[in-house]
VOBA-1610 file (N, C-alpha, C; in pm, whole numbers, padded with zeros to 5 digits, always signed):
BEGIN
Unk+00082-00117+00000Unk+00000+00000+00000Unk+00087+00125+00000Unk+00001+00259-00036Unk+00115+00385-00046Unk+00133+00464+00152Unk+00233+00458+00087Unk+00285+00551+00219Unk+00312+00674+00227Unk+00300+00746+00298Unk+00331+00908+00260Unk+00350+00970+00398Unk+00495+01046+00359Unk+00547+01137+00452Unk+00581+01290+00431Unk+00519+01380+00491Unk+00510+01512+00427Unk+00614+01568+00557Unk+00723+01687+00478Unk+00787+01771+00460Unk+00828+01954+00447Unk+00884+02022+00535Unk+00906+02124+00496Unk+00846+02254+00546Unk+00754+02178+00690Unk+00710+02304+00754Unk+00813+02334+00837Unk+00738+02485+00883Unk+00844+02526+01019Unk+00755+02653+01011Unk+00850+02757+01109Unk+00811+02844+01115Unk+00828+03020+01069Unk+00740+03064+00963Unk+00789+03157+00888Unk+00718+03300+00922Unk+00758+03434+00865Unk+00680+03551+00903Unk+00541+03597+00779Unk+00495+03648+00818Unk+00395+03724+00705Unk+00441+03742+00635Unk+00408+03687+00524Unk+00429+03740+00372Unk+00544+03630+00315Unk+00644+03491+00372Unk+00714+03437+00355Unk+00683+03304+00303Unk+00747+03242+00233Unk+00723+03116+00178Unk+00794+02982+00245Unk+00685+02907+00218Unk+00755+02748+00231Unk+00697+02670+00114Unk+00806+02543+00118Unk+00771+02445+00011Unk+00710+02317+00083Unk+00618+02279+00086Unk+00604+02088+00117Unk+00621+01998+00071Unk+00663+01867+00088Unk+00697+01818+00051Unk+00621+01659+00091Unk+00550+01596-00044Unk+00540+01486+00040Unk+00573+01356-00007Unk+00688+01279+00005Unk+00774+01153-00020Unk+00692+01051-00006Unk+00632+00957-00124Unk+00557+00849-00108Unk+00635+00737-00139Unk+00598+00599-00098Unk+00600+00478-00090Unk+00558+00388-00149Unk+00563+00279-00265Unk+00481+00266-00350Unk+00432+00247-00477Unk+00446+00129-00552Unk+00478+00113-00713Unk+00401+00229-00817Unk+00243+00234-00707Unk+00151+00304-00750Unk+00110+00434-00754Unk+00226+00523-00695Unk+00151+00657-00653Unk+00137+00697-00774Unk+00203+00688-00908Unk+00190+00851-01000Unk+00025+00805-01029Unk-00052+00675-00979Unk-00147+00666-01065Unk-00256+00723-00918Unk-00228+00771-00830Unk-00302+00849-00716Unk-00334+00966-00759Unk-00477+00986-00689Unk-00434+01169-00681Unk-00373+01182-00560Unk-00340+01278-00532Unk-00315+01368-00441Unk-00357+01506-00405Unk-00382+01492-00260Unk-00480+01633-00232Unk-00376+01691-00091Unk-00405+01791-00064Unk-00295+01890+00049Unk-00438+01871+00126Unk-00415+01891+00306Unk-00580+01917+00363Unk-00505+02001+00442Unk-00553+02060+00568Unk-00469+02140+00646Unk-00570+02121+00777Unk-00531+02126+00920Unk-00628+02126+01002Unk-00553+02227+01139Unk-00646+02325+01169Unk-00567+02428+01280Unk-00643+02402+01417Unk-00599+02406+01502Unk-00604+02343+01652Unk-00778+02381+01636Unk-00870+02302+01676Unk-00991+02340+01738Unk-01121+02302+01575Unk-01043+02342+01496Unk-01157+02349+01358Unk-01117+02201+01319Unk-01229+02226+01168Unk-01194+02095+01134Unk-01122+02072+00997Unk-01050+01988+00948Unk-00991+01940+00832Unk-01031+02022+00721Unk-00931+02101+00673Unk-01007+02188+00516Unk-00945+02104+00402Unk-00972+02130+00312Unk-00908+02124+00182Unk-00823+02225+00146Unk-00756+02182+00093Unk-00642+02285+00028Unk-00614+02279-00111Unk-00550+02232-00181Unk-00492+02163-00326Unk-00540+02044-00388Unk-00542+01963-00469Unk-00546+01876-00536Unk-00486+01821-00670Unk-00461+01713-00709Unk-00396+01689-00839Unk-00404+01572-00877Unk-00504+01557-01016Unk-00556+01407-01031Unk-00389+01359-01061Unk-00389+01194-01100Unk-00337+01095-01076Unk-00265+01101-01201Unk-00375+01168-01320Unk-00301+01223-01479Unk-00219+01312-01441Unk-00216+01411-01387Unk-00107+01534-01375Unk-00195+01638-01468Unk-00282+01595-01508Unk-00384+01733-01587Unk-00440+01826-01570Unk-00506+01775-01364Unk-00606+01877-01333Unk-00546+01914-01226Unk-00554+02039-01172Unk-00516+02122-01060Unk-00707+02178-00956Unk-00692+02137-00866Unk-00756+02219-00785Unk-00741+02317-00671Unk-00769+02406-00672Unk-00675+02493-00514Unk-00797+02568-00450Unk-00804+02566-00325Unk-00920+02617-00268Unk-00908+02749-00291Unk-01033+02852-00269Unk-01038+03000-00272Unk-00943+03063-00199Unk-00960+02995-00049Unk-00851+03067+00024Unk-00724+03084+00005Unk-00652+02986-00072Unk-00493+03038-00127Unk-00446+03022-00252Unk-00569+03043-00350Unk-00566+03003-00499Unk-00488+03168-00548Unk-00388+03164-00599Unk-00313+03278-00630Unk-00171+03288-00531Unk-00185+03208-00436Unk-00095+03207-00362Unk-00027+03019-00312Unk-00093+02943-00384Unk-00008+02829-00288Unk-00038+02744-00453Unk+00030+02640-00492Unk+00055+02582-00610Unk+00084+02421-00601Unk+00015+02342-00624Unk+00080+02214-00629Unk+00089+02132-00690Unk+00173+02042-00743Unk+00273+01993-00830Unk+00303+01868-00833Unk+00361+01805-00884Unk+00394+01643-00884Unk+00497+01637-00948Unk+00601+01513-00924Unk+00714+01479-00956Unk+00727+01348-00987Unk+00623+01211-01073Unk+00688+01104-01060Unk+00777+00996-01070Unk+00895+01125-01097Unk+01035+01043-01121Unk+01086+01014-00933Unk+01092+01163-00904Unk+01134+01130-00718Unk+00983+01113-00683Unk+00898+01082-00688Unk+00724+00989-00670Unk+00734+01107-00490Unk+00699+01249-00522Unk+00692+01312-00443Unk+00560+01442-00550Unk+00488+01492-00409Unk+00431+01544-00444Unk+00444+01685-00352Unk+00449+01870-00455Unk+00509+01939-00369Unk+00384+02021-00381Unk+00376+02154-00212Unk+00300+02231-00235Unk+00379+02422-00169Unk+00376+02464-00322Unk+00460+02583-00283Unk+00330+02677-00211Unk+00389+02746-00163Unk+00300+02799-00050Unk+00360+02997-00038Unk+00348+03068-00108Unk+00391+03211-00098Unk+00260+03285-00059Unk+00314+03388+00007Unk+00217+03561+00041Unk+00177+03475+00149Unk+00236+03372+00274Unk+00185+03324+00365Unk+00124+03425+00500Unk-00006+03367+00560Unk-00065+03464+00645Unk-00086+03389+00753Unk-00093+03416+00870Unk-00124+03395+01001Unk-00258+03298+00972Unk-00328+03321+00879Unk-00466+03234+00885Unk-00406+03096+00840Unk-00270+03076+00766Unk-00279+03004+00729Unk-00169+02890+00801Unk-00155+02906+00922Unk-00113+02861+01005Unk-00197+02713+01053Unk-00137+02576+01054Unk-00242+02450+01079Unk-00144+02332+01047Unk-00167+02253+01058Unk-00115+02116+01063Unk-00139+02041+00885Unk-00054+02068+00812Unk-00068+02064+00670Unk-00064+01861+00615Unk-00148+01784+00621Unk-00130+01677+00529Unk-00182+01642+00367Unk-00090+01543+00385Unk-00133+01477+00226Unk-00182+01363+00207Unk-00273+01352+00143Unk-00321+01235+00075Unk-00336+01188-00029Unk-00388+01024-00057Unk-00392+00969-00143Unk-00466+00890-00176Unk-00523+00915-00350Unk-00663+00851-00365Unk-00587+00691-00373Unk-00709+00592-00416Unk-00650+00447-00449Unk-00620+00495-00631Unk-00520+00388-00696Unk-00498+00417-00833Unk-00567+00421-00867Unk-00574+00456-00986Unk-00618+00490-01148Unk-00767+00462-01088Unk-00806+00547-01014Unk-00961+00578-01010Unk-01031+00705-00982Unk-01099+00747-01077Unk-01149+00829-01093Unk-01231+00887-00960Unk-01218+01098-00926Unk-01240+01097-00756Unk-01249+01226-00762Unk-01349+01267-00682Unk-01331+01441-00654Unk-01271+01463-00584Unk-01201+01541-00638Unk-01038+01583-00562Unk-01091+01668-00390Unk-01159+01730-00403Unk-01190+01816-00333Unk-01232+01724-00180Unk-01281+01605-00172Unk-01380+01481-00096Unk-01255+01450-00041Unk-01255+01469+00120Unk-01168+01397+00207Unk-01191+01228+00203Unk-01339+01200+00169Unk-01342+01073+00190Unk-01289+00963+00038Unk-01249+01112-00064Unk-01192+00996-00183Unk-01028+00946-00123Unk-00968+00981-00027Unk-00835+00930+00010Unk-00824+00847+00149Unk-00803+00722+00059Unk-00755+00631+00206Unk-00625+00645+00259Unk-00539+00705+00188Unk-00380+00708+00247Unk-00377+00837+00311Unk-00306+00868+00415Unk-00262+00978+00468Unk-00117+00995+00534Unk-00051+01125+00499Unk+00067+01111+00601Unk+00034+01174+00740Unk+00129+01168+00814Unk+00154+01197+00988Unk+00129+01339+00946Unk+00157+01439+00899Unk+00137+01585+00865Unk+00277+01633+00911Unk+00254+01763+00879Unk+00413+01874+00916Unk+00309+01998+00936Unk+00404+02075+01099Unk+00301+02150+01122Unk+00382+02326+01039Unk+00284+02386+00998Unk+00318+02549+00954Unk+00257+02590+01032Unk+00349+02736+01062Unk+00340+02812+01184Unk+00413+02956+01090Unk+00288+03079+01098Unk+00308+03180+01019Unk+00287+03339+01125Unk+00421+03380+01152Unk+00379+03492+01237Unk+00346+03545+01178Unk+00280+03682+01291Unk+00224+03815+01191Unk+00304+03956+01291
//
């Protein structure tokens, strides 16, 4: 089964960037999607990004569409999410997931991904 370990938080100021990073496990990932979720102490699980399993379609939520970008690599079978004009809102516990292969899934549906990593937490002063 896929495994996934995400990458690359820490802690940055207003207006500063990070990259994520998330290293999968797995004969099968390029045929996954992959989606970014984010969850901040108290609320619940958002969506963030998405990227079918083709590499064709991009989804990015309202809240950081113009500002956060994500990408795929399946030569290093990693999937990245650049993240610029960062804000205090966007401060939360950032994971990734993964649909099952080559099956068709709304990117956006926490419940299309059975794989998840441990998360990496971002932390954005202001």
């Amino acid at each position: 089964q896929v495994q996934l370990v995400e990458s690359g938080g820490g802690l940055v100021q207003a207006g500063g960037s990070l990259r994520l990073s998330c290293a999968a496990s797995g004969r099968t990932f390029s045929a996954c999607a992959v989606g970014w979720f984010r969850q901040a102490p108290g609320k619940e699980r958002e969506f963030v990004a998405a990227i079918s399993w083709s590499g064709g379609s991009t989804v990015h939520a309202d809240s950081v569409k113009g500002r956060f970008t994500i990408s795929r690599d399946n030569v290093e079978n990693t999937v990245h999410l650049q993240m610029n004009s960062l804000k205090p809102e966007d401060t939360a516990v950032y994971y990734c997931a993964a649909s099952l292969p080559r099956t068709p899934v709304v990117l956006t549906d926490t419940a299309q991904y059975p794989y998840w990593g441990q998360g990496t937490q971002v932390t954005v002063s202001s």
